[in-house]
N, C-alpha and C positions, 0 to 999 in steps of 0.2 A: 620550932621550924616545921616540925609534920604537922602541926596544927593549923597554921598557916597555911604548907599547901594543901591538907584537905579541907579545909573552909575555902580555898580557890576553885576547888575542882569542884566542889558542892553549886558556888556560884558560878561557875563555868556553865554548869547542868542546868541550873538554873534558867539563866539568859538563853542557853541554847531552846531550852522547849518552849518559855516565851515567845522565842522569834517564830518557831516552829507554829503555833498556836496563832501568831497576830499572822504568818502568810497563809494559814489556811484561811482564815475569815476573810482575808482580802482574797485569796482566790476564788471563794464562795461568789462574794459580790461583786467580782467582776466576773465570772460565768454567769451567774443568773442578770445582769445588764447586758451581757451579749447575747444571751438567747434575747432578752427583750430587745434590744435595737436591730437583731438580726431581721425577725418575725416584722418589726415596722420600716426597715428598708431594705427588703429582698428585690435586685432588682433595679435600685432605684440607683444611678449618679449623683455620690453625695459632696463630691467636691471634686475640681479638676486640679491636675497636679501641672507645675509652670516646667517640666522637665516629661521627655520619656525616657522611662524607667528601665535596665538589663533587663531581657528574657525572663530568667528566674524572678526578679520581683514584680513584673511586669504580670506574671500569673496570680499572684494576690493581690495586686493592683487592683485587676479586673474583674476577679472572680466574679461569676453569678451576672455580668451585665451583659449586655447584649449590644451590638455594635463589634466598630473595629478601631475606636478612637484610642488612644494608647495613654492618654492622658487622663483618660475618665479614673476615678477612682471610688472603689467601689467602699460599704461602711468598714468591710472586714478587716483592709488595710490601716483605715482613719482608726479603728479601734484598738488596730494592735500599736499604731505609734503613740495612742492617747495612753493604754494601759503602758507602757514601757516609761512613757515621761510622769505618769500621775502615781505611783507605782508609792512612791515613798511619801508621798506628801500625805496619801490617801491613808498610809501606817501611821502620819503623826496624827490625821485628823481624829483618826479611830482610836488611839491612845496607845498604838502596840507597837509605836518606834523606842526603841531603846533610847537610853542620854547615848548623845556622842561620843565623850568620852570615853564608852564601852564599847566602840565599834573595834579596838584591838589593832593587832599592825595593818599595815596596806598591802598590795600582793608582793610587794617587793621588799619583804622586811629584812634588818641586819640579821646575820644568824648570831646567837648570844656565844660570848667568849668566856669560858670558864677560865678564873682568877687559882693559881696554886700557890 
């Protein structure tokens, strides 16, 4: 049984610097494509949004544009909804998404009942 669980915890350590390791390289490359799309639309309305946005997100909407259109949408915002949704696909494309079935419980997991 101790064998057991220190082979688990080994592989525990394991997956854990994995993950560690595949979200630095994805945060590398999405920092260095934000400094790039930054640099090529400072400024510029990259798309308009079919809603105005609260206050608070209304200020990253618009960052950096000029006007008072509340709809414009500036790259900063389009990038950060892109990196949020492209986020995991971009870990499988690069090879440093784990198998599934090592993703472990969900936030809401049973707590384990010890048998006597």
């Amino acid at each position: 049984m101790d064998r057991l669980e220190n082979s688990l915890k080994e592989s525990s350590r394991d997956l854990s610097f994995a993950k560690f390791k595949s979200g630095g390289v994805v945060a590398i490359v999405l920092v260095i494509v934000f400094g790039l799309l930054n640099s090529l639309f400072e400024g510029k309305v990259v798309a308009k949004l079919p809603f105005s946005p609260i206050p608070f997100i209304q200020r990253m909407s618009h960052r950096g544009l000029l006007g008072d259109d509340p709809t414009d949408c500036a790259m900063v915002f389009l990038y950060f909804l892109c990196s949020v949704s492209i986020r995991s696909n971009l870990q499988k494309i690069l090879g440093f998404a784990p198998p599934r079935n090592t993703a472990g419980p969900g936030l809401f997991s049973m707590p384990e009942t010890k048998s006597r």
